[in-house]
C-alpha positions as CSV (number, residue, x, y, z in Angstrom):
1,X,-26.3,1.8,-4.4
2,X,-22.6,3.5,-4.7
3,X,-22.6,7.2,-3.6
4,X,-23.2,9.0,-6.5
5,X,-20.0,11.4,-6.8
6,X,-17.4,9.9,-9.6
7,X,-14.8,10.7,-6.6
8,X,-14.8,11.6,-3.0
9,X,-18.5,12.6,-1.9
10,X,-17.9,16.2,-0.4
11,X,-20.9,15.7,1.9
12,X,-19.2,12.6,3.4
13,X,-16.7,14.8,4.9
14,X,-19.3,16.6,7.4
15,X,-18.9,16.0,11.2
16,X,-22.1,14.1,11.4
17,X,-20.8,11.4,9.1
18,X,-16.9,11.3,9.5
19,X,-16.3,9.8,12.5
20,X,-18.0,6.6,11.7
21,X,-17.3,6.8,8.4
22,X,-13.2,6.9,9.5
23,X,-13.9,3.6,11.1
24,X,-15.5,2.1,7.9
25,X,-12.9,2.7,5.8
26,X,-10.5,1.5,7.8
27,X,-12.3,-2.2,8.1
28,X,-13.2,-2.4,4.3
29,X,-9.9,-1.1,3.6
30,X,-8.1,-4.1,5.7
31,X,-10.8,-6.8,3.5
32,X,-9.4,-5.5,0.6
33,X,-6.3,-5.0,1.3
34,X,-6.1,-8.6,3.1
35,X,-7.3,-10.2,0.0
36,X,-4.5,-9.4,-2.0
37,X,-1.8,-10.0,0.3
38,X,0.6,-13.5,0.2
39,X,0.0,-15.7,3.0
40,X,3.2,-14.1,5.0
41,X,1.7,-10.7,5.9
42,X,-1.1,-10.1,8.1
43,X,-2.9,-6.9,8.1
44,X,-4.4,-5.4,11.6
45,X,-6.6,-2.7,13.0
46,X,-5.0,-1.2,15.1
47,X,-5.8,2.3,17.6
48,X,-4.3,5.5,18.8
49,X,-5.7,6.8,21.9
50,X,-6.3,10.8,22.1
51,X,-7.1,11.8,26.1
52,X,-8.8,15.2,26.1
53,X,-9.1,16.5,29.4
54,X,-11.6,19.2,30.3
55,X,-10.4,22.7,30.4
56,X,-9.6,24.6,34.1
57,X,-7.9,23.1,37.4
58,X,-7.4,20.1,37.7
59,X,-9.0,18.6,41.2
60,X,-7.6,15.7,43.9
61,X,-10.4,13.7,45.0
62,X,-9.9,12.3,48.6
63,X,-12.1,10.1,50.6
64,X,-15.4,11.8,51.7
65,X,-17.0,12.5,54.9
66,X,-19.9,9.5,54.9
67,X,-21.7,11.4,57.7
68,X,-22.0,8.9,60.0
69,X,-24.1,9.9,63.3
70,X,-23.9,7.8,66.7
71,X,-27.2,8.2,68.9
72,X,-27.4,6.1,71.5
73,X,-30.3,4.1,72.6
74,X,-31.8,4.1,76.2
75,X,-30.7,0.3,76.3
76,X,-27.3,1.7,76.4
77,X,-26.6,-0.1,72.8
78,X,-25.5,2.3,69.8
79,X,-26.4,2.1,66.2
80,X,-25.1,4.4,63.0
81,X,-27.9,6.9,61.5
82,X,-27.0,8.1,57.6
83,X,-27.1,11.8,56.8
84,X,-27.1,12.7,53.1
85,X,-24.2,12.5,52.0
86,X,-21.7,15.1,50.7
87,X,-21.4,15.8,46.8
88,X,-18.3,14.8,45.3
89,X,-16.3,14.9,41.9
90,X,-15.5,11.2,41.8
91,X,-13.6,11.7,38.2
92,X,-13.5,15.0,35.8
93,X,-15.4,13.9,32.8
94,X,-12.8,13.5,30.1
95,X,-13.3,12.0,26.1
96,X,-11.4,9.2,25.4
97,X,-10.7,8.9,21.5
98,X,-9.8,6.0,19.6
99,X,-8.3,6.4,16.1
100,X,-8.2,3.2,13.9
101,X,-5.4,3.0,11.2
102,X,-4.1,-0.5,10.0
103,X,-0.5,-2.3,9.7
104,X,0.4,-5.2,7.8
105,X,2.7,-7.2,9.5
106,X,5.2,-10.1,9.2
107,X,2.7,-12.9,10.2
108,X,6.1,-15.0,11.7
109,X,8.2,-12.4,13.2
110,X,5.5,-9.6,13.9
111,X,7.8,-6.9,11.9
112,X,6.2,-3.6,10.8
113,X,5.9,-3.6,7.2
114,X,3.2,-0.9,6.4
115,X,1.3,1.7,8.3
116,X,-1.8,3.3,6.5
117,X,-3.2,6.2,8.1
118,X,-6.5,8.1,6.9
119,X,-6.6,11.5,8.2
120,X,-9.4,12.8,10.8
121,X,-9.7,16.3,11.4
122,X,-8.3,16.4,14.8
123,X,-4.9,15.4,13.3
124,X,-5.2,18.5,10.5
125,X,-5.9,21.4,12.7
126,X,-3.1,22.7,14.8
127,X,-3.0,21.3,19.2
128,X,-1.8,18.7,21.0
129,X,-3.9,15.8,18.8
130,X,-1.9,17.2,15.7
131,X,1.6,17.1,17.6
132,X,1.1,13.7,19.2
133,X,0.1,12.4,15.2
134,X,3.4,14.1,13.9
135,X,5.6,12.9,16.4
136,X,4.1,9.3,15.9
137,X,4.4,9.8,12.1
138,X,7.9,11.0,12.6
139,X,8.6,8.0,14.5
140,X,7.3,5.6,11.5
141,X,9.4,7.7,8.6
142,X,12.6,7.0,10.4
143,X,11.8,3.2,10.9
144,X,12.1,0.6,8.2
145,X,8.1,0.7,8.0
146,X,6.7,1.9,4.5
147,X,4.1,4.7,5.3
148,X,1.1,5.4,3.8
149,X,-1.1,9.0,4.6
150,X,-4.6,9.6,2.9
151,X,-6.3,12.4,3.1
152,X,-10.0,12.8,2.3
153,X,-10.8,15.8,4.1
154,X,-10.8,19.5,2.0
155,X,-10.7,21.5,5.8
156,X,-7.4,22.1,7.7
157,X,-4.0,22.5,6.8
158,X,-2.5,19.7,4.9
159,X,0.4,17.9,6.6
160,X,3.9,18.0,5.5
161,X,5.9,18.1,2.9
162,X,4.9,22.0,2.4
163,X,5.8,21.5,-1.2
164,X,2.6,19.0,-1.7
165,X,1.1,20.0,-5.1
166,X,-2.2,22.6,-4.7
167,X,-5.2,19.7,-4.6
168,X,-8.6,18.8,-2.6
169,X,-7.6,15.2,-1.4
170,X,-4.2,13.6,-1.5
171,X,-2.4,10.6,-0.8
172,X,0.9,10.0,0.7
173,X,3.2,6.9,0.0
174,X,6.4,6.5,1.4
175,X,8.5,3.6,0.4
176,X,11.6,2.9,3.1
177,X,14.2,2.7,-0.3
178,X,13.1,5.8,-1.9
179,X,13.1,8.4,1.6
180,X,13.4,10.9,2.3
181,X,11.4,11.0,-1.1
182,X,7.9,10.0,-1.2
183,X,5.2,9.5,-4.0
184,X,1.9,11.6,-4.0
185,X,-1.4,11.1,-5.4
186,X,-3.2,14.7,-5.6
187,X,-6.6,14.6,-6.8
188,X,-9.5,17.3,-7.2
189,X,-13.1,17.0,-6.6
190,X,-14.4,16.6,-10.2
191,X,-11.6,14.0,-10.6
192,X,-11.8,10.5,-9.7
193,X,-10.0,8.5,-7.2
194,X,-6.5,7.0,-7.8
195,X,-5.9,3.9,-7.0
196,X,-3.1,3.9,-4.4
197,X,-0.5,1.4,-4.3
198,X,0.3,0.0,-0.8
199,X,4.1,-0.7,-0.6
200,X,5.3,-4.7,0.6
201,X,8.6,-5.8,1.3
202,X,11.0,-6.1,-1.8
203,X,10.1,-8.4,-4.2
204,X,6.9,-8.4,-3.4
205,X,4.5,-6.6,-6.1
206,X,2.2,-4.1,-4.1
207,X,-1.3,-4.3,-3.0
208,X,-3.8,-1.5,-4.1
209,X,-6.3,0.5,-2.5
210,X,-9.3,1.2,-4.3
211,X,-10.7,4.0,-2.3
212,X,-13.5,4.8,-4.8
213,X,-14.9,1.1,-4.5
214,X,-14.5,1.0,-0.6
215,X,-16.2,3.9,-0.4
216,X,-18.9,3.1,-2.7
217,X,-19.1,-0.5,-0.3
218,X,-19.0,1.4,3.3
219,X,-21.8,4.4,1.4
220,X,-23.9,1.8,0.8
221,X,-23.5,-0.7,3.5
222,X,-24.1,2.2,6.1
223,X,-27.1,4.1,4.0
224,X,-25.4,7.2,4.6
225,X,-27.3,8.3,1.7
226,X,-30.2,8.9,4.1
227,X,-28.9,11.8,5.9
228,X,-25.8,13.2,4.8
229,X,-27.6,15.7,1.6
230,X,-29.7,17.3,4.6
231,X,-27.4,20.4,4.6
232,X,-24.5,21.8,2.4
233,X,-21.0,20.0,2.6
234,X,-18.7,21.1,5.4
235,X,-16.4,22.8,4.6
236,X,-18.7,25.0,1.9
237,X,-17.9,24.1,-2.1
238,X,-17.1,27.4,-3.9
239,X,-20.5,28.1,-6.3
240,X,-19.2,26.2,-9.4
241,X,-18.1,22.9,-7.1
242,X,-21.7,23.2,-5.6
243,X,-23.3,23.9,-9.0
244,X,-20.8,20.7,-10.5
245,X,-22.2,18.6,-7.2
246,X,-25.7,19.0,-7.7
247,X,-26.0,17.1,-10.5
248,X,-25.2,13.8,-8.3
249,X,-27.5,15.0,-5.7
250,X,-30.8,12.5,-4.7
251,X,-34.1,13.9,-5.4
């Protein structure tokens, strides 16, 4: 069954849930999306790697010292004895993270068209993961590429323009002929999902994103419905959202 929220489902947005459900929505987004498009574009999954190394010095490892022990035999002959062997840091531990966000490309020439991005909390909150998404973002806005942001998540700062209207989620289109305006789709978390257009080349009508029904597909298809409601939403709802939200709540 659909997640029961008329819009974004607050408790979808806790850490237990978010990372998969990131990668969700970016595959039912590129069905959808795919099955609107003329037969010229393709749309792709594609990933942005995050390296997080662990905190203090960093070490060199060099060859170690197998302990190797020569004792000869009373034949005269030799042969090699094994001590235990010395503990070693082969490789600090590190956590390699992929991102998935998806492109539509010429299907001839390969040629950016459109980038859609959905937002994970690692990209909000201020350090290195939010400066390597800005600078790539940066990168796309002064390209010929349209550029589409979404933003399901209520935590963390919300990305620039500053100017954005005061809102819960947002979404973020900007179309190559109209920068450095953009169009923005602000919505609360009583209201329900726009749909969001997603730009093509000119003279091509756009496709549209139906977040609500992808959602509804990937809350379903996943069963998150089975362990997301065993705690409060994270970040908190003030008391009215949380009164408002229990209404939709199992029992």
């Amino acid at each position: 069954m659909p997640s029961p929220f008329p819009g974004m489902n607050p408790y979808l947005e806790r850490a237990t849930a978010w990372e998969s459900l990131h990668s969700n929505i970016i595959n039912a987004s590129q069905f959808h999306i795919a099955s609107q498009l003329p037969a010229e574009y393709v749309v792709r999954i594609e990933n942005r790697v995050y390296i997080h190394e662990p905190s203090g010095e960093r070490r060199y490892v060099g060859a170690s010292d197998l302990g190797v022990v020569r004792t000869p035999l009373a034949s005269g002959t030799h042969t090699a004895t094994l001590e235990a062997p010395a503990r070693v840091t082969i490789l600090d531990a590190v956590d390699v993270q992929r991102v998935g966000f998806l492109t539509i490309r010429d299907r001839d020439g390969n040629d950016l068209v459109t980038v859609m991005e959905l937002l994970s909390p690692t990209n909000k909150y201020a350090g290195p993961d939010r400066a390597q998404y800005l600078g790539k973002r940066n990168e796309i806005l002064r390209s010929r590429a349209h550029f589409v942001e979404i933003d399901l998540l209520r935590g963390g700062p919300r990305m620039p323009p500053d100017e954005l209207p005061t809102c819960d989620y947002c979404a973020i289109v900007s179309r190559v002929e109209e920068r450095p305006e953009a169009g923005v789709w602000p919505w609360r978390l009583r209201d329900p999902i726009p749909l969001i257009p997603i730009p093509l080349r000119g003279g091509d009508a756009d496709a549209t994103l139906d977040l609500k029904r992808v959602i509804d597909q990937v809350y379903d298809g996943a069963r998150y419905g089975n362990y997301i409601y065993n705690g409060p939403p994270e970040p908190r709802l003030a008391p009215d959202d949380a009164a408002w939200a229990a209404q939709f709540l199992p029992h």
